[in-house]
N, C-alpha and C positions, 0 to 999 in steps of 0.2 A: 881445881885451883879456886879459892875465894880470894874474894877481897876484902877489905878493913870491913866491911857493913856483914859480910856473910853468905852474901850470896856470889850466885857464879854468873860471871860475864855476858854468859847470852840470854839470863832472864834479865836482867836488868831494861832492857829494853823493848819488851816486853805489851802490850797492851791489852786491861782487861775490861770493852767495851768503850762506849760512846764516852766524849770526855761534855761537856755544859757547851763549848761554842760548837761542835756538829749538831744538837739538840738545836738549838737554839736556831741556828742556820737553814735545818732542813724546814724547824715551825715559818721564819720567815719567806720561804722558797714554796713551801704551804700555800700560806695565808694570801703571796701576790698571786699565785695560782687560781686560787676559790674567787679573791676579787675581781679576777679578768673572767673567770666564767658567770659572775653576777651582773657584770657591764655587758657581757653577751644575751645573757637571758634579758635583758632591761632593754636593749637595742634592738633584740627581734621580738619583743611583743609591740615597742612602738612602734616598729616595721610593719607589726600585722594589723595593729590599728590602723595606718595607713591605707594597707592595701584593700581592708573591709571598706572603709569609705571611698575610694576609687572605685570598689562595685558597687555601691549602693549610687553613686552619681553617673555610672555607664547606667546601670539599670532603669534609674528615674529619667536620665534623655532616651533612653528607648522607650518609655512612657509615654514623655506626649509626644513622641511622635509619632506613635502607634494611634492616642487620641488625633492625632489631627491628619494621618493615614486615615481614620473612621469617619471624618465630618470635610470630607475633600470640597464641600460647601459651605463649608465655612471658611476654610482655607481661601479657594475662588473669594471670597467675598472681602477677604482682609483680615479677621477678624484676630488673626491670630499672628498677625504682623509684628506686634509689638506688645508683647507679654512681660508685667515687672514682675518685679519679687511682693509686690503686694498682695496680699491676697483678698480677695475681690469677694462680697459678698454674691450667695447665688440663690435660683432654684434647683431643688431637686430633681434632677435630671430622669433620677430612677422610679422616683414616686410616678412622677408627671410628666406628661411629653411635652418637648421644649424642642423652641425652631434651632437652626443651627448658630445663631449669635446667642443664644442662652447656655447652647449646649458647649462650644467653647469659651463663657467665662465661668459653665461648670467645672471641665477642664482644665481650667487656669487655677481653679479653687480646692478643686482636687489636689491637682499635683504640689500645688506650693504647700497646700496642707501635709501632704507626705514629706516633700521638702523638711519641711520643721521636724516632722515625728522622728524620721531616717537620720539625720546628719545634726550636729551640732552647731546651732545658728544655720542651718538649710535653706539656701533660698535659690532661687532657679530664673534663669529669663529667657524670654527667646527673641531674637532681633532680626527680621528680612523679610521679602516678600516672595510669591510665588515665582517670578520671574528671574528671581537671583539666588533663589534660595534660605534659607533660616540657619543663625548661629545660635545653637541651644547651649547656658552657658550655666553650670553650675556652680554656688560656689558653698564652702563649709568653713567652721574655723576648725584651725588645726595646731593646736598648741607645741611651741619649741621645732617649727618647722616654719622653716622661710616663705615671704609671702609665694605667690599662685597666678595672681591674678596686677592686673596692670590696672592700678588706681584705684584698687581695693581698700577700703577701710574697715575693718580696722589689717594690720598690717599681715597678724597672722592667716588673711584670707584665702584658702586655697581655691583653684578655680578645676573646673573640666569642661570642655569645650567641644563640641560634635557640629558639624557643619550636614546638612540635613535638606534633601530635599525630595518632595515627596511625588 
């Protein structure tokens, strides 16, 4: 049996292929896809920045405190009581032999110097005495991550902190 156009009842209804809105649909169900993997890939690489400068600030407090594990007389004497983020001009430690208050503000010249090279704005302090022990305190800037540190300026100041006694 036909009807008035010519054809028969059950082709009429019929489908051949994808019609412009399932195209169109699957491109958009696409494209939120690929962009939720691009905010992922963007989210674990500033993850891994992160986590690279947390080792390099574990690493740099096991630094002097290894230097000041090596000069336990200087230690005894103070010298290392109160270390800023400045970096302190020195003698060559290596060239020439140097008593132990030389040798830790070699020390002190050293490590802030790596401080700088290693981390972005790197500065490093260490605060206590032998009796109470030392807070080695790191700190870096760290862009689009909240501050770190307490009365840090500027605000993106990230801190690491190791309590140390030798």
């Amino acid at each position: 049996m036909l009807n008035f156009i010519g054809q028969s009842p059950s082709r009429r209804y019929t489908s051949r292929g994808f019609s412009m809105l399932e195209v169109l649909i699957t491109i958009l169900i696409l494209s939120l896809g690929l962009l939720g993997m691009a905010g992922l890939i963007t989210t674990g690489m500033k993850s891994n920045a992160t986590a690279h400068f947390r080792s390099i600030a574990i690493h740099q407090t096991q630094d002097i405190a290894d230097r000041m594990r090596a000069n336990l007389a200087g230690v005894r004497s103070g010298v290392y009581d109160n270390l800023t983020t400045a970096i302190p001009a020195s003698n060559d430690c290596v060239a020439a032999g140097c008593d132990t208050t030389q040798m830790a503000v070699y020390d002190h010249a050293q490590w802030n110097t790596a401080n700088a090279n290693l981390l972005p704005n790197g500065r490093g302090t260490v605060v206590g005495d032998l009796a109470n022990g030392y807070v080695i305190t790191m700190m870096w800037a760290e862009k689009d991550r909240g501050g770190g540190c307490q009365g840090a300026v500027p605000a993106e100041t990230r801190c690491f902190q190791t309590r140390f006694v030798p």
